[in-house]
N, C-alpha and C positions, 0 to 999 in steps of 0.2 A: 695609631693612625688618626682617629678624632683629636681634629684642633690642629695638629699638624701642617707644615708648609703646605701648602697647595692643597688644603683639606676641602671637602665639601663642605661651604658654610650655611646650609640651607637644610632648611625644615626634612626632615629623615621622611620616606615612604611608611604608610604606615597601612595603607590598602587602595582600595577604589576608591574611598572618598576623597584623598588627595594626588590619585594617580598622575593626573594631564598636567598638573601646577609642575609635580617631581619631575616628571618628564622632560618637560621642558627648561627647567632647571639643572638639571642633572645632564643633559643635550649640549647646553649654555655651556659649562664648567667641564663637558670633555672637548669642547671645541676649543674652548682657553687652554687646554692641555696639548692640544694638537694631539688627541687619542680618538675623536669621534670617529677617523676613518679606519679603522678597526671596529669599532661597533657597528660599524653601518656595513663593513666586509671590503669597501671599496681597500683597503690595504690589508697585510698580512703581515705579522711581526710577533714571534713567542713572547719575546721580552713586554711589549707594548699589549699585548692582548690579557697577561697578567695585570699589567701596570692596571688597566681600565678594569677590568674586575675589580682588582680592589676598592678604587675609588667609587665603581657603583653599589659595593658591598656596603661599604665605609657608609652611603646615601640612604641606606636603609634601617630600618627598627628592627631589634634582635626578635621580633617576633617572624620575618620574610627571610631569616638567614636559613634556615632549612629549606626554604625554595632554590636557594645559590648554592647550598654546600659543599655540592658534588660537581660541582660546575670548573671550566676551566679556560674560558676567556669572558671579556666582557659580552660580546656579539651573543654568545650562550645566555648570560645571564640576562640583555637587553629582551630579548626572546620571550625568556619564560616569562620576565617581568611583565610585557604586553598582553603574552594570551590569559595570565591568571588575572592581570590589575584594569587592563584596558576597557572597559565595561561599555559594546557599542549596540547593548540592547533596544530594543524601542522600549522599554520600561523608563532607561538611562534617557534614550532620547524626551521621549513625552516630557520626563521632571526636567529638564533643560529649558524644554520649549516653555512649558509652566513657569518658570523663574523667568525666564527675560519677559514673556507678555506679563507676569502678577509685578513686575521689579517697576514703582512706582517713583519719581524725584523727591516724592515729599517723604520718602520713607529711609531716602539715602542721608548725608552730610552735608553734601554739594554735589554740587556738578562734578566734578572728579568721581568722588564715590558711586553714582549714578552711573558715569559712561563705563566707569571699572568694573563694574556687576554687569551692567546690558553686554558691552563687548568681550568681556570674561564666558559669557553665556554663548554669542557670537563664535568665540573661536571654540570652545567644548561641543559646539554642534558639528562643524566642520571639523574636529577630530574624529568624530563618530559615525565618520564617510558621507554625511548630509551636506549638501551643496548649497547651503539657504544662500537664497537672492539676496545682494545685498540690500537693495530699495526695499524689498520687503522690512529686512533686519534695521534699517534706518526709521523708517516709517512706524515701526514698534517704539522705535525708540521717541521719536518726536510725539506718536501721540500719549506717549508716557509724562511727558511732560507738561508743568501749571499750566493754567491760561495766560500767565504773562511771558509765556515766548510764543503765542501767537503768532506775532509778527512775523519774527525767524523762520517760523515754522514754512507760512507763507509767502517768504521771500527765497528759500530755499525750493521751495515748489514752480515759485515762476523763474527761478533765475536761468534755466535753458541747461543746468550742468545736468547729468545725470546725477543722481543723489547714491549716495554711497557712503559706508561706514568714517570713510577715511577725510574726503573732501567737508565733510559737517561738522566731526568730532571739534576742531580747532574752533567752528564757527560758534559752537554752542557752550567751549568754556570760556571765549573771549565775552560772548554775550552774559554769561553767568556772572562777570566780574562788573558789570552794567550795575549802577543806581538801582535800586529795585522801586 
């Protein structure tokens, strides 16, 4: 199976610590399969509910195959894989919330690296049922940032748009590529 035609080409599950990444990766590559709706139940199919099993089995580190073993479509395995890997403690939550307020630009690569940590952080809180505002979550993020995007900062505050993850991210790697 590994390596194989239509293999899973993405870093294996190996616990909690890379649960939400596998997730969504593994989500990614059963939609390219046209198998996700068997895992999600909206479809029924023996053949296909096998097919997806494997390929979630195949996604995993031989150390999570005794959690699938006994198992017998993928919907089954998707399941157990959430309630054991899915971690939506407020412990989980708090170290999330800690990493994007402590996740500083001068500590990233660039501005790429920067918005990839802050909104990495962003989407692993709203996996974990929390609804963060996004103006809050932009607002972390801008005052994370040197003093020489002031400017941005306060042109993005008067410009009338609501601030939002989505409408700035663009704004602030276009301005990262700015003369310093």
């Amino acid at each position: 199976m590994p390596g194989g035609e239509g293999s899973f080409n993405h870093r294996q599950l190996t616990g909690m610590a890379n649960y939400m990444d596998w997730k969504f990766s593994m989500k990614m590559h059963l939609i390219k399969k046209d198998l996700w709706e068997y895992v999600d139940g909206s479809k029924e199919d023996p053949v296909k509910d096998i097919k997806d099993l494997s390929y979630i089995v195949e996604g995993v580190s031989e150390t999570i195959f005794n959690d699938l073993r006994d198992l017998s479509s993928g919907k089954e395995a998707w399941k157990v894989l959430a309630e054991t890997y899915e971690d939506k403690s407020i412990t989980r939550k708090v170290s999330i919330i800690k990493g994007l307020v402590n996740t500083r630009h001068t500590d990233c690569r660039d501005m790429t690296d920067y918005l990839h940590r802050a909104i990495s952080a962003y989407q692993q809180l709203k996996s974990t049922g929390i609804k963060p505002d996004e103006e809050l979550i932009a607002g972390i993020i801008l005052a994370n940032l040197p003093d020489r995007f002031e400017p941005l900062t306060m042109a993005l505050k008067n410009c009338g748009e609501k601030i939002t993850v989505d409408n700035f991210r663009n704004r602030l790697l276009a301005e990262d590529v700015k003369p310093k």
